[in-house]
One Martini backbone bead per residue (centre of mass of N, CA, C, O) as a GRO file, in nm:
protein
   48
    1UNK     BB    1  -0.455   0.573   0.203
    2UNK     BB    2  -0.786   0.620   0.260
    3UNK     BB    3  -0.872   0.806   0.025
    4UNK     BB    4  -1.065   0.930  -0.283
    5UNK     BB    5  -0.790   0.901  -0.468
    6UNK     BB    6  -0.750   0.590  -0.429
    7UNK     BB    7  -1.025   0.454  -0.456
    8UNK     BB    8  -1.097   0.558  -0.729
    9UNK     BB    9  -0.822   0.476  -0.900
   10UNK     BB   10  -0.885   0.140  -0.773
   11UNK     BB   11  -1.208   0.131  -0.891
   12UNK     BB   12  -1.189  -0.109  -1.098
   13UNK     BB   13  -1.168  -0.345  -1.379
   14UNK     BB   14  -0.918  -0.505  -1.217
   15UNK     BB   15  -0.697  -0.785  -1.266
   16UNK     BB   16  -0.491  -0.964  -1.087
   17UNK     BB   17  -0.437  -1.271  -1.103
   18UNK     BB   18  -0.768  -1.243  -1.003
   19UNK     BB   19  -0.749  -0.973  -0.869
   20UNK     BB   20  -0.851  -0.707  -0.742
   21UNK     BB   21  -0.716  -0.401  -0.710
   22UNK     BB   22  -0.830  -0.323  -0.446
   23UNK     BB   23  -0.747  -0.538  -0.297
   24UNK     BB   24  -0.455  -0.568  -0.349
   25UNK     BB   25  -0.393  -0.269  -0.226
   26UNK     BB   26  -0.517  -0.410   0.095
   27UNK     BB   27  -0.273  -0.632   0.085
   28UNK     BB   28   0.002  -0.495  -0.055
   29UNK     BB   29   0.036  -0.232  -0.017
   30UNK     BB   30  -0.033  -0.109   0.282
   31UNK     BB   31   0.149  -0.285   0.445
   32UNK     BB   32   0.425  -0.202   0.275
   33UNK     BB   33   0.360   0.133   0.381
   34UNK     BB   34   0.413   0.034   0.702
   35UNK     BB   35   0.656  -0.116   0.717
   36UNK     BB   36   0.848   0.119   0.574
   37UNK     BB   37   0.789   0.347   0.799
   38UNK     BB   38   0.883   0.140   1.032
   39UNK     BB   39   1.175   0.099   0.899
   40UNK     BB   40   1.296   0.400   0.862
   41UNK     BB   41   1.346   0.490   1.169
   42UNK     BB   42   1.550   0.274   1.247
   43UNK     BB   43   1.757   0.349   1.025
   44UNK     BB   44   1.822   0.621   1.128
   45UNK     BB   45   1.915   0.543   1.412
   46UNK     BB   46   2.155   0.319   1.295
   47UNK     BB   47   2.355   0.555   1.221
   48UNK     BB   48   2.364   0.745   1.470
   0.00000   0.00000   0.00000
């Protein structure tokens, strides 16, 4: 997830509330897409 089409992509002059979009990317994006990650495999055990 870090890597130049992420990078690229997010490198614009773009504020979310006053946040620049890439710093947004690596405060809320990457920590949910990791939390995610750890959560599926959870997920996957308890069913079974």
């Amino acid at each position: 997830m870090l890597n130049f089409p992420f990078i690229q992509t997010l490198n614009k002059d773009i504020d979310v509330l006053g946040i620049p979009l890439i710093l947004l990317y690596f405060l809320v994006g990457w920590p949910s897409s990791i939390l995610a990650i750890y959560l599926f495999p959870k997920a996957l055990t308890k069913h079974r």
